[in-house]
C-alpha positions in Angstrom: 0.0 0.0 0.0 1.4 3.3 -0.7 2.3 5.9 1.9 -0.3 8.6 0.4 -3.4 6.1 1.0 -2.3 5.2 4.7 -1.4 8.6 5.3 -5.1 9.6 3.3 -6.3 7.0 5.8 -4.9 7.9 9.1 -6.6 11.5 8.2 -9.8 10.4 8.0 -10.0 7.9 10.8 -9.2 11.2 12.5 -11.2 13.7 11.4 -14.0 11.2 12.0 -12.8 10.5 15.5 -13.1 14.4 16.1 -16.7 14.7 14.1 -17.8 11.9 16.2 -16.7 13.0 19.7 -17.8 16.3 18.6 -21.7 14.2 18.1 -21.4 12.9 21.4 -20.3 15.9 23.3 -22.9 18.4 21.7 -25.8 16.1 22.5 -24.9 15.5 26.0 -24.6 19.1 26.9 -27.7 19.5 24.8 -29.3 17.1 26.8 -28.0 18.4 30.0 -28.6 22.2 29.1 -32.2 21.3 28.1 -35.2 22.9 30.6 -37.1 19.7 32.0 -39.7 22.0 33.5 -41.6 23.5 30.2 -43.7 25.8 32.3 -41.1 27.9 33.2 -38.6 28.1 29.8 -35.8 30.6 29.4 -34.4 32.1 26.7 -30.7 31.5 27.3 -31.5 27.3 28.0 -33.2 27.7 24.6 -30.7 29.5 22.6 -28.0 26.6 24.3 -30.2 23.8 22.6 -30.6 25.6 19.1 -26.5 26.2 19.5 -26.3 22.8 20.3 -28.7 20.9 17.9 -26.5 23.5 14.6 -23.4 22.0 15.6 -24.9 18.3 15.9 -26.4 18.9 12.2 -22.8 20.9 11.1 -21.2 17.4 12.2 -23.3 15.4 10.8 -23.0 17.2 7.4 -19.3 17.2 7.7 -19.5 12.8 8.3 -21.9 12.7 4.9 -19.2 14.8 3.3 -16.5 12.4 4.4 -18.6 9.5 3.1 -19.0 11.0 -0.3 -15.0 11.3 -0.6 -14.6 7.7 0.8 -16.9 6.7 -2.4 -15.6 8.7 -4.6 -12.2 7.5 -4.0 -12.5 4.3 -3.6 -14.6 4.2 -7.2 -12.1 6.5 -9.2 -8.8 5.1 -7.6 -9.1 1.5 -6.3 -7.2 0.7 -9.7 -5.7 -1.8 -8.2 -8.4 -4.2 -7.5 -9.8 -3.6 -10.9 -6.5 -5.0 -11.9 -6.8 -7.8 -9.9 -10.4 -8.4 -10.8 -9.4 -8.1 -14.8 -6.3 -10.0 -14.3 -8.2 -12.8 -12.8 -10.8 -13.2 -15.4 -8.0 -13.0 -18.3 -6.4 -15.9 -16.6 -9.8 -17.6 -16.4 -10.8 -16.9 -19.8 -7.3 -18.6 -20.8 -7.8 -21.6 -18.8 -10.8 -22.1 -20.5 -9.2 -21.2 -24.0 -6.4 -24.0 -23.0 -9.2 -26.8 -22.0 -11.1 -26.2 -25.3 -7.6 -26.6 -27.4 -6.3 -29.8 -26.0 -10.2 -31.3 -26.2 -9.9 -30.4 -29.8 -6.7 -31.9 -30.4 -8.7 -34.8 -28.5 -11.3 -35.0 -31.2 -8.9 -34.7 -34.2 -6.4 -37.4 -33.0 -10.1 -39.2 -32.5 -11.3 -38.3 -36.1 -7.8 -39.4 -37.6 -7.6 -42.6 -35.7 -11.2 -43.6 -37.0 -11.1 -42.4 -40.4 -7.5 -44.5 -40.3 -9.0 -47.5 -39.4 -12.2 -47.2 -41.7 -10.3 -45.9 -44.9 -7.2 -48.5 -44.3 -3.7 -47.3 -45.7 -4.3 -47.6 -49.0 -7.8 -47.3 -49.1 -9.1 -44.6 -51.8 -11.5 -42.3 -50.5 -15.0 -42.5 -51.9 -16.7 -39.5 -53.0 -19.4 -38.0 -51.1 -22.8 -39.8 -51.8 -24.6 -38.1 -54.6 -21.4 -37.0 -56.4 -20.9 -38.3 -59.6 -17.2 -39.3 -60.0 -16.3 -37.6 -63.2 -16.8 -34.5 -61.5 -14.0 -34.4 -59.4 -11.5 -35.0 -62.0 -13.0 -32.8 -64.4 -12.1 -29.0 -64.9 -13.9 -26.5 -63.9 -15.6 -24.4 -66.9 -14.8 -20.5 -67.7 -17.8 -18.5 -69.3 
């Protein structure tokens, strides 16, 4: 692995550390700073929450955000498994190629064993049925 992507992710487990400590701490004083007793609400206790509740949504933003560049860069530069992913199917592909090679050679040497032993080795060959013989000897006509 190179030293930009650990460094790349070193930053991020970080600034999501932060983002997420920040989640934790901003709902517990929100929590803490909220008025149980709605009869009597203050101002100040309410201004707290709203301060509170911004940041909470400004974190949570920030975390989508980070998300989004985690996507994105694992789709545009995780080259090297796409590598690995083509590499493997090319040596799949010429397995497969390999296999249907040697069963050929299978069925010729097949073929040429049979047609040895029904021909014999000195055997003409017989035209093909329907054929009269005095065409395949004759030439072939030019108009």
């Amino acid at each position: 692995m190179s030293q930009h992507k650990i460094t790349y992710g070193a930053e991020l487990t970080t600034t999501i550390q932060k983002h997420l400590s920040s989640l934790a701490s901003n709902f517990t004083q929100m929590l803490e700073s909220a008025q149980i007793d709605p009869a009597q609400p203050t101002s100040i206790e309410n201004l707290q929450v709203d301060m509170y509740s911004q940041n909470i949504l400004r974190t949570v933003e920030s975390l989508l955000q980070i998300t989004t560049e985690m996507k994105e860069h694992l789709l545009l530069s995780d080259f090297a498994t796409m590598n690995a992913e083509v590499e493997q199917e090319r040596k799949a592909l010429n397995t497969q190629t390999e296999e249907c090679a040697k069963r050929l050679d299978e069925i010729n040497a097949t073929l040429s064993k049979q047609e040895a032993a029904d021909c014999g080795p000195t055997a003409p060959r017989a035209p093909a049925p329907g054929i009269p013989l005095f065409h395949l000897f004759s030439a072939p006509e030019h108009t």
